[in-house]
VEXTI-417507 format. One line per 8 residues: number of its first residue (from 1); their letters; for each residue x, y, z of N, C-alpha, C. Coordinates in Angstrom, 1 decimal. Example, Ala and Ser with C-alpha at 12.3 -4.5 7.8 and 13.67 -1.06 7.14 Angstrom:
# residues 2
1> AS> 13.2/-5.7/7.8/12.3/-4.5/7.8/13.2/-3.3/7.8 ~ 12.8/-2.2/7.1/13.7/-1.1/7.1/12.9/0.0/7.9
# end
This chain:
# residues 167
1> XXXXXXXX> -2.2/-20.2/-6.0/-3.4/-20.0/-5.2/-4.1/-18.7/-5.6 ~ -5.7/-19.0/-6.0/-6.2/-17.9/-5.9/-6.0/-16.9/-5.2 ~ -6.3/-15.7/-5.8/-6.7/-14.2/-4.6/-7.8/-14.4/-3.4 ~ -9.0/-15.2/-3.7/-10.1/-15.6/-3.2/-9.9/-16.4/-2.0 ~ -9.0/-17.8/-2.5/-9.0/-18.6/-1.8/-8.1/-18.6/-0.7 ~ -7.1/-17.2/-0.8/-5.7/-17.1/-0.1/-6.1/-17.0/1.2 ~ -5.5/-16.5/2.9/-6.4/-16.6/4.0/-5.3/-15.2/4.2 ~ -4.1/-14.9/4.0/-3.6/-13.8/4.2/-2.5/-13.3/3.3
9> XXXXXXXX> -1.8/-12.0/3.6/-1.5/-11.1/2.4/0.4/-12.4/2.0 ~ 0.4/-12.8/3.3/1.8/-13.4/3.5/1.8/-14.7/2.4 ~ 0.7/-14.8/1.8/0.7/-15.7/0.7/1.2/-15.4/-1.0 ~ 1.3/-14.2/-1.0/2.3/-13.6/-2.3/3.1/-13.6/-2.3 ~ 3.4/-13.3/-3.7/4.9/-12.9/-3.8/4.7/-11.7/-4.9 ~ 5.4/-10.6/-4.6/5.4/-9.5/-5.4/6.2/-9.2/-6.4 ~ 6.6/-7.9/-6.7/7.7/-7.8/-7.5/8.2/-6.1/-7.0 ~ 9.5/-6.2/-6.6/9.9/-4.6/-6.0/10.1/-3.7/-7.1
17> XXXXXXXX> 10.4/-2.6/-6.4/10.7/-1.5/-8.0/12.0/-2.0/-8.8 ~ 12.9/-2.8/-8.5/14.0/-3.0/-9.1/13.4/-4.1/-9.7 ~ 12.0/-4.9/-9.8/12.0/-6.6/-10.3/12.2/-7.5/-9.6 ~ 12.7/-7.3/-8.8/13.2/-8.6/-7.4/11.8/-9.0/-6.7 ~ 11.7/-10.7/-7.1/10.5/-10.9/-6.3/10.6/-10.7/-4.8 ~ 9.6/-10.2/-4.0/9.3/-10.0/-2.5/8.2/-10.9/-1.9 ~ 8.5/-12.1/-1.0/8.0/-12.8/-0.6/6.8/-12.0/0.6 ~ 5.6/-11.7/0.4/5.3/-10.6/1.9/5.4/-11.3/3.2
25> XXXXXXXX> 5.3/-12.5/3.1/5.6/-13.3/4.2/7.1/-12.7/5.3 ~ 7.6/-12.1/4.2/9.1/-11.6/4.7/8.4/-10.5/6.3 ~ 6.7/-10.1/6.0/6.7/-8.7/7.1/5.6/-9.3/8.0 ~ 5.4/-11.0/8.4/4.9/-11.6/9.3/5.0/-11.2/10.8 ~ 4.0/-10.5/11.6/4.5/-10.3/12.5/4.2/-8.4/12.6 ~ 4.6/-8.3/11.4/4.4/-6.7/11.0/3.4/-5.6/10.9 ~ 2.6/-4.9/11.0/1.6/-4.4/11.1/1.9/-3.2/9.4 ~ 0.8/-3.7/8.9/1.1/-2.7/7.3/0.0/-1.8/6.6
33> XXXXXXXX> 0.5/-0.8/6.0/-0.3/0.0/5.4/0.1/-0.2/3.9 ~ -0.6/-0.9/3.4/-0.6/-1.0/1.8/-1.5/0.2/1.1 ~ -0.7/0.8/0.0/-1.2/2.1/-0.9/-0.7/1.8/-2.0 ~ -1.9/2.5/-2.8/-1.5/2.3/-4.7/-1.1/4.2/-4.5 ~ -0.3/4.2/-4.9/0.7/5.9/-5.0/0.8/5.9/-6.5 ~ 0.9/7.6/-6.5/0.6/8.1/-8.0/1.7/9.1/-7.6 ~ 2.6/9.9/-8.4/3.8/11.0/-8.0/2.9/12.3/-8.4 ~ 1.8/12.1/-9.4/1.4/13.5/-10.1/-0.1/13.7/-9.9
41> XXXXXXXX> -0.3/13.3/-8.7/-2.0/13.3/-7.9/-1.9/14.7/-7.0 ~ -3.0/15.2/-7.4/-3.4/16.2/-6.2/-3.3/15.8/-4.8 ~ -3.2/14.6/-4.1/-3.2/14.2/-2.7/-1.9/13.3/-2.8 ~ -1.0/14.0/-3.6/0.3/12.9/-3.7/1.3/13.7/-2.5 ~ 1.5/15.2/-2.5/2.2/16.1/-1.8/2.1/15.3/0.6 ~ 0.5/15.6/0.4/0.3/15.4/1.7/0.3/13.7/2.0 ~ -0.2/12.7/1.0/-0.1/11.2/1.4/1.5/10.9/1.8 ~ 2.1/11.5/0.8/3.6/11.3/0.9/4.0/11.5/1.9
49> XXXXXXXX> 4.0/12.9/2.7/4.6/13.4/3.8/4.2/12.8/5.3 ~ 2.7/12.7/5.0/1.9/11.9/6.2/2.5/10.6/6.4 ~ 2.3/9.5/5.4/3.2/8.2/5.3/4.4/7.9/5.9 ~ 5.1/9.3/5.2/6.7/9.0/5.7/7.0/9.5/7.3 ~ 6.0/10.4/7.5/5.8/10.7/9.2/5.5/9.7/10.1 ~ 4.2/9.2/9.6/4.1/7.8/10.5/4.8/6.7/10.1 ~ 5.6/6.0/9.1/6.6/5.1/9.0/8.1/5.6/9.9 ~ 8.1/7.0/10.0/9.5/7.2/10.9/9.1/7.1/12.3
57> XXXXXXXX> 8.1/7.3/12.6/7.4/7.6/13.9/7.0/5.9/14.4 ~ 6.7/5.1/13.9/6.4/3.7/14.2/7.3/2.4/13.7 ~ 8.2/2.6/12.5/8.6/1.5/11.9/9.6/0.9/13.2 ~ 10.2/1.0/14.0/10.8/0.5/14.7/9.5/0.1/15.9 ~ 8.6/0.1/15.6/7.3/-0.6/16.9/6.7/-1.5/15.8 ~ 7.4/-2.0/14.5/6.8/-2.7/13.4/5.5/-2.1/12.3 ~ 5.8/-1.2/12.0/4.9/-0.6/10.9/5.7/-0.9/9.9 ~ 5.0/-1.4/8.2/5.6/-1.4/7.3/4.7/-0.8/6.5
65> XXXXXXXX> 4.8/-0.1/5.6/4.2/0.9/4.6/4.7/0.2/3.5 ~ 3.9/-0.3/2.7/4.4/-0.8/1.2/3.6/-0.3/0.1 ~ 3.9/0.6/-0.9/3.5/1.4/-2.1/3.4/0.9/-3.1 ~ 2.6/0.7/-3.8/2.1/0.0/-4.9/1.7/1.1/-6.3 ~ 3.3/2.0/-6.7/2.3/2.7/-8.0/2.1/2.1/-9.1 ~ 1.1/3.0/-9.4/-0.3/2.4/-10.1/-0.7/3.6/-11.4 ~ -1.0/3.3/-12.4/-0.9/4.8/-13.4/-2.5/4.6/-13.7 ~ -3.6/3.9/-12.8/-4.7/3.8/-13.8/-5.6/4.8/-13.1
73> XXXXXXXX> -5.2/5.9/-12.8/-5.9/7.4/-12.7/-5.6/8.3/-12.6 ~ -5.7/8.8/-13.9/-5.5/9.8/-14.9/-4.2/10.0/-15.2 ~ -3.7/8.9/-15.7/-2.2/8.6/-15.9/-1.3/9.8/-14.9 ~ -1.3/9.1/-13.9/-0.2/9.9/-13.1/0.7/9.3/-12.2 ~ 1.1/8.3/-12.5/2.2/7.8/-12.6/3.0/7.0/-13.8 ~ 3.0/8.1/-14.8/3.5/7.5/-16.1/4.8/6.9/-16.2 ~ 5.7/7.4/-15.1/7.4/7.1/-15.2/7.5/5.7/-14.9 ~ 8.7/5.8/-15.8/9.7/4.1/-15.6/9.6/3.9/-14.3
81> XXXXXXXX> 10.0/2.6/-13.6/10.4/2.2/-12.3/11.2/3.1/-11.5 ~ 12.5/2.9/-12.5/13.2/4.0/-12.0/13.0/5.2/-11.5 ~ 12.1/6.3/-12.5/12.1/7.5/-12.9/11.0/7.7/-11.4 ~ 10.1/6.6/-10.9/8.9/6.6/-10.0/9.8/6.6/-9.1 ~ 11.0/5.5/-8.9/11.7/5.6/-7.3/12.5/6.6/-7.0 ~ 13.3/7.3/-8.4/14.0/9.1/-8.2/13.2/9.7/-7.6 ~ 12.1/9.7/-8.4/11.0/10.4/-7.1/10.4/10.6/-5.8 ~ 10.2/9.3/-5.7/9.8/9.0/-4.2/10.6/9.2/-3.6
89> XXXXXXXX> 12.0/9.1/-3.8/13.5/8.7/-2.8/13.8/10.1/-2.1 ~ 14.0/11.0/-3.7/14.7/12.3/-3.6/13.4/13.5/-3.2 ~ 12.4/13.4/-3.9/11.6/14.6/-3.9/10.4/14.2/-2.7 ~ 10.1/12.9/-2.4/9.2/12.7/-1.0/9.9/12.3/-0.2 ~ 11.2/12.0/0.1/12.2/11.4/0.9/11.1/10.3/1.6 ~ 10.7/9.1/0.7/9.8/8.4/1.4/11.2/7.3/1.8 ~ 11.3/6.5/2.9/12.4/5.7/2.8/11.4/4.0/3.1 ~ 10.2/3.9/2.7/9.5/2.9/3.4/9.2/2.4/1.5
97> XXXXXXXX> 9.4/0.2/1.9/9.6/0.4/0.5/8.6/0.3/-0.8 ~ 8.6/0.2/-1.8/8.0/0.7/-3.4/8.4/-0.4/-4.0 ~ 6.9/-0.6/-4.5/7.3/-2.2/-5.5/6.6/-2.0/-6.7 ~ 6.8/-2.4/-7.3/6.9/-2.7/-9.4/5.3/-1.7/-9.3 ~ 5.5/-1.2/-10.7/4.3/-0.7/-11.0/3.1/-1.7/-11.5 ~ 1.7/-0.9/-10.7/0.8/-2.6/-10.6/-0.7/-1.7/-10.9 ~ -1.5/-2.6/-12.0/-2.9/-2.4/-11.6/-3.7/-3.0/-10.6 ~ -4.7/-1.8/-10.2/-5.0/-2.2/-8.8/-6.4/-2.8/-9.2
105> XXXXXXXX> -7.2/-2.5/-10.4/-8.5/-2.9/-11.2/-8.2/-3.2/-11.8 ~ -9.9/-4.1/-12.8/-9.4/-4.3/-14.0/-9.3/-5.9/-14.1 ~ -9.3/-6.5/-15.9/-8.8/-8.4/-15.5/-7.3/-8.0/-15.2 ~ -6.4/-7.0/-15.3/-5.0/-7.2/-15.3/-4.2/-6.8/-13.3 ~ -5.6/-6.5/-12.6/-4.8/-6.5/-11.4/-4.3/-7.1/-10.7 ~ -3.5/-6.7/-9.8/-2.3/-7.6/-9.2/-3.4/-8.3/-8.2 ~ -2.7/-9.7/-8.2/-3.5/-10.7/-7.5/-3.5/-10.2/-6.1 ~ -2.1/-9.4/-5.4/-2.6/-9.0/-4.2/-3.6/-8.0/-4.2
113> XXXXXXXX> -4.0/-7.3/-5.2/-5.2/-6.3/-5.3/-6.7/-7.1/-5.0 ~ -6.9/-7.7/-6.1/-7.8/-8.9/-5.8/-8.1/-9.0/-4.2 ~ -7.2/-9.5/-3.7/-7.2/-10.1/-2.4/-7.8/-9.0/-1.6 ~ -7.3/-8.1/-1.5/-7.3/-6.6/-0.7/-8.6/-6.1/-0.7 ~ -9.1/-6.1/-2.3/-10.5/-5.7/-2.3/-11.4/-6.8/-2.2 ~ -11.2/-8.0/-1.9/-12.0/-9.1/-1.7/-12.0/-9.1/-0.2 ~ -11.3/-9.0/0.6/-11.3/-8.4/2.0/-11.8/-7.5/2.3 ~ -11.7/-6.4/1.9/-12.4/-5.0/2.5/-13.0/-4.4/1.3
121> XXXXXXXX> -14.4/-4.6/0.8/-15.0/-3.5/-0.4/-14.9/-2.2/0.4 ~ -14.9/-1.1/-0.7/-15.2/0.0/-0.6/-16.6/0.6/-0.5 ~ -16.7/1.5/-0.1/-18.2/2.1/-0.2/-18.7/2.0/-1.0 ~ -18.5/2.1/-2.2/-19.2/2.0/-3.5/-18.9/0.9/-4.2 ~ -18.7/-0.4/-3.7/-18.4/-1.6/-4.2/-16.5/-2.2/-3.8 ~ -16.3/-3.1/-4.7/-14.6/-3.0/-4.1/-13.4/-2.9/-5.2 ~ -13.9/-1.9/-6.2/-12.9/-1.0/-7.1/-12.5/-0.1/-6.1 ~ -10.9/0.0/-6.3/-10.6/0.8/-5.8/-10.7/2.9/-7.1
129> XXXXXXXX> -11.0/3.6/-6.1/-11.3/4.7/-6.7/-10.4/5.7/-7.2 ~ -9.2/5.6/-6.8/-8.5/6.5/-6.8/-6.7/6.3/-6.0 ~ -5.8/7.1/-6.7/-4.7/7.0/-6.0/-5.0/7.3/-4.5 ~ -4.1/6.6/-3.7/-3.9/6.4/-2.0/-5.0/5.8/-1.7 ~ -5.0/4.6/-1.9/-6.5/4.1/-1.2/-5.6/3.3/-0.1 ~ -6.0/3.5/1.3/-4.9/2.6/2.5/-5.9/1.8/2.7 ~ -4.5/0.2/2.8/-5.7/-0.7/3.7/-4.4/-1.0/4.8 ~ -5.2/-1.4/5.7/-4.4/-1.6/7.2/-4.4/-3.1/7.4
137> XXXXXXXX> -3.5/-3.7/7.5/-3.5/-5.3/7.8/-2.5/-5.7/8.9 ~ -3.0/-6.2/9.7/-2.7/-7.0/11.1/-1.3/-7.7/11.1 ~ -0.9/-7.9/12.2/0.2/-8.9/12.1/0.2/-10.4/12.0 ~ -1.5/-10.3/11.4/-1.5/-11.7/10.8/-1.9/-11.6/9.4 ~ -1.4/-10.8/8.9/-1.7/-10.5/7.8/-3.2/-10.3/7.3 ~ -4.1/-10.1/8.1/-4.9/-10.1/7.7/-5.5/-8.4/7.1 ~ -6.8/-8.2/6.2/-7.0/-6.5/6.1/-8.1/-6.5/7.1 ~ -8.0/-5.3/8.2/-8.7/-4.7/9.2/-9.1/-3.8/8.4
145> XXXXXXXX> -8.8/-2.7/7.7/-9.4/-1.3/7.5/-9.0/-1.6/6.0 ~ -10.2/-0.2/5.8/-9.7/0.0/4.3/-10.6/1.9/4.1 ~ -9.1/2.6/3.6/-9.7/3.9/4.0/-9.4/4.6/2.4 ~ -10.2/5.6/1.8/-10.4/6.3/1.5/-9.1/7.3/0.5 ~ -9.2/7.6/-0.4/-7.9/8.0/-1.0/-7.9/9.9/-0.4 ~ -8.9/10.2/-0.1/-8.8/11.3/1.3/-8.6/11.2/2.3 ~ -8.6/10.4/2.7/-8.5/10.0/4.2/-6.8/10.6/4.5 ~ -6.7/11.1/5.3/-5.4/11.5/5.8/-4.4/10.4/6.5
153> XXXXXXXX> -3.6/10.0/5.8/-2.7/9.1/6.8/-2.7/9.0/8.4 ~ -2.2/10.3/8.9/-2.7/10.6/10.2/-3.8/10.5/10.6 ~ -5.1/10.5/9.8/-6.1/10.1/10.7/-6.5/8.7/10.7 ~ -5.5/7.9/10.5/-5.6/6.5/10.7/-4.3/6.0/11.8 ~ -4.0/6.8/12.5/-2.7/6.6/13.5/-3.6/5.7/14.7 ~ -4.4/5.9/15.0/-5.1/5.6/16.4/-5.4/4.2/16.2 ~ -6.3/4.0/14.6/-6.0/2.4/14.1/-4.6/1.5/14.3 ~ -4.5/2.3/14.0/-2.4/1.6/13.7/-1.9/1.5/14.9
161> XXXXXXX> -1.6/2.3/16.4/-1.6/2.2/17.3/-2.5/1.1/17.7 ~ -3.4/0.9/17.6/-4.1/-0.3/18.5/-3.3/-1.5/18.1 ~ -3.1/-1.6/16.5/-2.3/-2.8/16.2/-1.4/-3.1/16.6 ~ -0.6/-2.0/16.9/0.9/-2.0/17.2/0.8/-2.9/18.1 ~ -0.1/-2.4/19.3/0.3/-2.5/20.8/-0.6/-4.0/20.6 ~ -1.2/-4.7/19.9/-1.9/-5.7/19.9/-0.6/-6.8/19.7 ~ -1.0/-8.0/20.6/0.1/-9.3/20.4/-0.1/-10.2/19.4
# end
């Protein structure tokens, strides 16, 4: 199935940091913050910390955070799978999960990228611009928001909260 033609995110199948395909359909029901993450970005310190703040603070009210690194700006996520998840694990103590390194532009992006920015363009068209770009998708999988690789995690809590509490 096309990226175009798909109607929600629960129509993929991914691939985790280890290679294991991940069906997203597995987080139906779930309210999610999808991000392309970079370990060696100037907003990699505070996305990280914010992220893992609100995934400990919500994941049990159904929040899932899924990380998508991505090395196509300014190669800063050059590391193996591995060498990307030592990092995240040990030095951001992110514990929310990380799947295969993926372009998020480009003919080689991941078809759930496609989808993501065929849902929500960005201000300046619907390339994504930069590491941490969040989009917020419903418990129907669908994309509500799509925020800014400044944008502070936290200042998208009040979004996320409406979802939560949404049936």
């Amino acid at each position: 199935m096309t990226s175009e033609s798909s109607k929600s995110i629960y129509e993929f199948t991914v691939k985790d940091i280890r290679g294991n395909d991940v069906t997203l359909s597995e987080y139906t029901g779930k309210v999610l913050i999808i991000v392309n993450v970079a370990s060696q970005c100037g907003l990699t310190q505070t996305n990280y910390k914010e992220l893992s703040a609100l995934y400990q603070k919500y994941k049990d009210q159904g929040l899932e955070i899924l990380a998508f690194p991505c090395n196509q700006f300014g190669s800063q996520e050059p590391g193996t799978n591995e060498e990307i998840q030592e990092t995240v694990c040990t030095k951001f103590k992110a514990e929310f999960p990380v799947f295969d390194k993926v372009e998020v532009n480009g003919k080689n992006a991941a078809p759930l990228y496609h989808f993501l920015k065929h849902q929500k363009g960005g201000i300046f068209g619907d390339g994504i611009k930069w590491n941490f770009t969040k989009f917020l998708v419903n418990k129907e999988g669908k994309v509500v928001d799509r925020y800014a690789p400044t944008t502070s995690p936290l200042k998208i809590e009040k979004d996320l909260q409406k979802l939560l509490q949404s049936s």
